[in-house]
C-alpha positions in Angstrom: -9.8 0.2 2.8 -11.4 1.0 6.4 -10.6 0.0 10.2 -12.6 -3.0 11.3 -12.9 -1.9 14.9 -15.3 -4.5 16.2 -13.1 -7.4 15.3 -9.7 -6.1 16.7 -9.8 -7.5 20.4 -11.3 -11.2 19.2 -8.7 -11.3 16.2 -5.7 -9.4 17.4 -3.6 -10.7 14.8 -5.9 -10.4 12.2 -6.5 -6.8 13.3 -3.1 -5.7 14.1 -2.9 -6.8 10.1 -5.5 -4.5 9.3 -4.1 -1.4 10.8 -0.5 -1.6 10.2 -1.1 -2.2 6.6 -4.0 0.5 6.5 -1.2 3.1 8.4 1.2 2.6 6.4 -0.7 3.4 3.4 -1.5 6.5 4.8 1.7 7.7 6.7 4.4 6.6 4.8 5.4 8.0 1.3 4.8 5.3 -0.7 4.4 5.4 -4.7 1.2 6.1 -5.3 0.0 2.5 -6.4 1.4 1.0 -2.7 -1.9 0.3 -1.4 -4.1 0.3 -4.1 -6.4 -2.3 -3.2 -7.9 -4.7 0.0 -6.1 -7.2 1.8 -7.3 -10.4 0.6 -5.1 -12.6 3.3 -7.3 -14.8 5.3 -6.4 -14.7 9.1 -5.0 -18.2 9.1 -2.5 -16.9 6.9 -1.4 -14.3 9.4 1.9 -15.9 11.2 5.3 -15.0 12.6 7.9 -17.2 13.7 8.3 -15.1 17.3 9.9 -16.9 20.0 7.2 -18.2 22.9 6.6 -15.0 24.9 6.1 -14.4 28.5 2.2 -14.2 29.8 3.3 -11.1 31.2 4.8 -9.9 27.7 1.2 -11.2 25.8 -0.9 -10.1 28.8 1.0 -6.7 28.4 -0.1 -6.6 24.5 -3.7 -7.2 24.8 -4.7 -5.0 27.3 -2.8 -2.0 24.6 -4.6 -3.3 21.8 -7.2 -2.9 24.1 -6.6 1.3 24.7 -5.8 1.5 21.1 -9.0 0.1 19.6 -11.2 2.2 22.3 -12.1 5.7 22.6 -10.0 7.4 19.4 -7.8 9.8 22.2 -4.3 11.1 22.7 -4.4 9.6 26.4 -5.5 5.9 25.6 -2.8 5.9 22.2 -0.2 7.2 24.6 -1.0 4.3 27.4 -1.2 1.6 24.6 2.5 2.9 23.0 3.6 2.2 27.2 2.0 -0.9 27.1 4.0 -2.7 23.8 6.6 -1.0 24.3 7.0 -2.7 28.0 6.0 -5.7 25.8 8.5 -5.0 22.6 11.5 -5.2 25.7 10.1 -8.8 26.6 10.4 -9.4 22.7 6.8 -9.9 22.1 7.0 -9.7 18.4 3.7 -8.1 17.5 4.1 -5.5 20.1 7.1 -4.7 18.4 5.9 -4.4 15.0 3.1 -2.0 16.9 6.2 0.3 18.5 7.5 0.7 14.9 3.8 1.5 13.1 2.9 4.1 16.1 6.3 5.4 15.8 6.1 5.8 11.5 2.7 7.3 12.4 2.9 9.1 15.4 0.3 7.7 17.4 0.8 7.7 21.2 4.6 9.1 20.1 6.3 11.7 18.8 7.2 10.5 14.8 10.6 9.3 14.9 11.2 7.3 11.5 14.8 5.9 13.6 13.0 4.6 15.9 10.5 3.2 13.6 13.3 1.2 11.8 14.7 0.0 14.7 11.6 -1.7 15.8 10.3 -3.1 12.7 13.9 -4.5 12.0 13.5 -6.5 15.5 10.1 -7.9 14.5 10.9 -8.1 10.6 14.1 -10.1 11.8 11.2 -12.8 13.4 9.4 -12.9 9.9 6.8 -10.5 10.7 5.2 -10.0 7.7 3.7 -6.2 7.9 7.4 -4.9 9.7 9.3 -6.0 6.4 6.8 -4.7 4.4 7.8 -1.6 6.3 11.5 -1.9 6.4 11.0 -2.3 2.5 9.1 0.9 2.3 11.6 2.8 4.9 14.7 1.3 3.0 12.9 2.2 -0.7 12.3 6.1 0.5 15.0 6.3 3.1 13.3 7.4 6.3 15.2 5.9 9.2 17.6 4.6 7.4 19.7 5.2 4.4 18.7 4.3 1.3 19.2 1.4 -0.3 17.0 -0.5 -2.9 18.9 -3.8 -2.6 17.9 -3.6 1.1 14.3 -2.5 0.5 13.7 -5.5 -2.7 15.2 -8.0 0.2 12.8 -6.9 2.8 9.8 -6.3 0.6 10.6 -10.1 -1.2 10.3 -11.6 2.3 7.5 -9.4 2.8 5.3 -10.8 -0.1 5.4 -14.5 0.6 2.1 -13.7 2.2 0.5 -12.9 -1.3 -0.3 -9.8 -0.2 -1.5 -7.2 -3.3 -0.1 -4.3 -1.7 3.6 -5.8 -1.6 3.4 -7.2 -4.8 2.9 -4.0 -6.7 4.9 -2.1 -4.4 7.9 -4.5 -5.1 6.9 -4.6 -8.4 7.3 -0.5 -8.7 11.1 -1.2 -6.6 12.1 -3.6 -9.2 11.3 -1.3 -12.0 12.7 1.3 -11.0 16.3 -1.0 -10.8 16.0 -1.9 -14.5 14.3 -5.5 -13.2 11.6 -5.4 -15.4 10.7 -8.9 -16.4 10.6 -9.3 -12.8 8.7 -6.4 -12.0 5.7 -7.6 -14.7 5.7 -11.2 -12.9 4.8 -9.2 -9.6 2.4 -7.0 -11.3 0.4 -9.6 -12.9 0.4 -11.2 -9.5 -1.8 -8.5 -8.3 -3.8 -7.9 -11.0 -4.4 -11.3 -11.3 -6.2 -10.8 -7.4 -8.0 -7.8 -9.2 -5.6 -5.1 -7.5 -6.4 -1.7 -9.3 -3.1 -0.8 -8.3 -1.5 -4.4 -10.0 -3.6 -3.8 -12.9 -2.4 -0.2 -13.3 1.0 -0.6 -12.8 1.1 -3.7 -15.9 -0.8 -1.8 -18.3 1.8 1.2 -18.0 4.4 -2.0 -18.4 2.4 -3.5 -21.3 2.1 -0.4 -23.7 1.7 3.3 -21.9 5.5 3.5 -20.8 7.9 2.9 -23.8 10.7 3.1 -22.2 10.6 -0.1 -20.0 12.3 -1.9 -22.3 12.5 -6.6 -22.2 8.6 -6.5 -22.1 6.6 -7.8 -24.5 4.4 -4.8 -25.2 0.4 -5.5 -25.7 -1.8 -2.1 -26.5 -4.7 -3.6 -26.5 -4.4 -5.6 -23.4 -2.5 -2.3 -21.7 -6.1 -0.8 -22.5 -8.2 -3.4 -20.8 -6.0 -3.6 -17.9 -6.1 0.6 -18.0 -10.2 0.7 -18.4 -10.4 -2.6 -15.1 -8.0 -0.4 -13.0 -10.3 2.6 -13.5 -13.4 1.2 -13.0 -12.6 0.5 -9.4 -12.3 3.8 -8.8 -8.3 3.8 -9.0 -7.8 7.4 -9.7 -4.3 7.2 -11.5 -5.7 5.3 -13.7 -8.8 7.2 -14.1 -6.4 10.4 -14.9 -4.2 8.6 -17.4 -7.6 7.8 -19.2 -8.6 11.6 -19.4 -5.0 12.5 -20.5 -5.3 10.0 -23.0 -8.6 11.2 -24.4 -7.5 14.5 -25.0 -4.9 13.1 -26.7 -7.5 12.1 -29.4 -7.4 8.6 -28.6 -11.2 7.2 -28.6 -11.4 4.9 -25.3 -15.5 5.0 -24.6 -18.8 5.2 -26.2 -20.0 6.6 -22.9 -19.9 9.9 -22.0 -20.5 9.7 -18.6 -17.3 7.6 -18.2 -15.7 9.9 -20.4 -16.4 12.7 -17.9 -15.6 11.2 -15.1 -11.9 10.6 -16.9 -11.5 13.7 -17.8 -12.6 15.5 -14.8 -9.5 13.5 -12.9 -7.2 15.0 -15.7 -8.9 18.3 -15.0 -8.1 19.0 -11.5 -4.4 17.9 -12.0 -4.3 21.2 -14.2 -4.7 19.8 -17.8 -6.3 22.7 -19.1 -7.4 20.9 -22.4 -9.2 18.2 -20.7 -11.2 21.4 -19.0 -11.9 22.6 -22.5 -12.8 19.4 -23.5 -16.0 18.9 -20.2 -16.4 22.2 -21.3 -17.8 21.0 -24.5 -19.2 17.8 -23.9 -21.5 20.5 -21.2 -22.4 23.0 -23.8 -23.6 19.7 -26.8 -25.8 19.0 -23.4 -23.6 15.5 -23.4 -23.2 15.5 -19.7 
């Protein structure tokens, strides 16, 4: 996923999308298939049910979006935090849900997860989408607030009304790990079904590599297929899992050059045998 500067100013919603998804991808400790995959919401999609806001309050967001999207330096992300957070205080909903990203990320601001929470609880509150998406996330990992997975499947269920890939795996992932597995699949084919490397990861563990997610209908060959699609966008998880399984003696690929690639993930997570393995496949001239 990359920053679309050019659009930001024309499509501030759309934009504002963009980059709070895209930072809390990289800022937050998510699980590692969060944000496996683009954002496939169209723009018209992109609503909040904010109250009307001032033109002071809207003309006070624009021109930070503006210092945000320029020139990539401390001074300009430090005016634009000024800017929606005089803007947040007139509760301009997307200025808020900016306060809480900058503060998660520390852009313009000293990190300060409280803070974070604070704000994306006042523009979550408002149904914005990427703030509960947040909130989930925060409540999930407990940063900025306590813990609490009932709070974080609320937040990240309101969250993925918008269709959003990203959400469903990731509250997918949250219900598993509360013993909701049947519901977790549903959410997981979701985002496969929009081709989400991380969707189609996180169902093929549920579908045959994990055996201990028990009230799913268990599918090793589909598990495989789902593994192989997952991998071939360049989802390295999934590309790991593969070399694991190869030097597990378990014949996946014909083609060698796959089979390396698979392996070489395995290898620089430490698996010593897939080493040996690349090893061998270089000395039969194979790769």
């Amino acid at each position: 996923m990359t920053h679309h500067h050019t659009s930001f100013l024309s499509t501030p919603k759309q934009s504002l999308k963009k980059l709070t998804l895209l930072t809390l991808c990289s800022t937050l400790p998510l699980l590692a298939t969060g944000c496996a995959t683009n954002n496939n919401l169209e723009t018209s999609d992109i609503q909040t049910s904010a109250p009307v806001v001032t033109e002071q309050a809207q003309a006070l967001y624009e021109q930070g979006l503006e210092l945000f999207n320029g020139n990539n330096t401390a001074q300009n992300k430090k005016q634009a935090f000024k800017l929606f957070h005089q803007a947040a205080k007139e509760e301009h909903t997307d200025a808020q849900g900016m306060l809480a990203n900058m503060y998660a990320s520390g852009q313009g601001v000293i990190v300060d997860y409280e803070e974070a929470a604070k704000w994306a609880h006042k523009a979550a509150e408002k149904g914005h989408f990427e703030a509960q998406f947040m909130l989930g996330i925060m409540y999930k990992n407990g940063k900025g607030v306590a813990k609490d997975r009932g709070q974080a499947i609320k937040w990240l269920k309101k969250a993925v009304e918008k269709g959003d890939p990203n959400i469903q795996v990731m509250l997918g992932s949250t219900l598993l790990a509360a013993k909701q597995n049947k519901q977790a699949v549903e959410w997981f084919q979701k985002a496969a079904d929009q081709n989400s490397a991380g969707g189609q990861y996180m169902l093929s563990i549920a579908l045959g590599a994990n055996k201990s997610i028990k009230g799913v209908l268990k599918d090793e060959s589909r598990s495989i297929a789902l593994m192989k699609k997952s991998a071939s966008q360049n989802y390295e998880p999934a590309q790991r899992f593969l070399g694991i399984a190869l030097t597990n003696g378990i014949k996946l690929t014909n083609n060698d050059d796959e089979a390396a690639l698979w392996l070489q993930r395995a290898a620089r997570k430490g698996n010593t045998k897939a080493q040996r393995m690349l090893n061998e496949m270089k000395e039969e001239g194979r790769i």
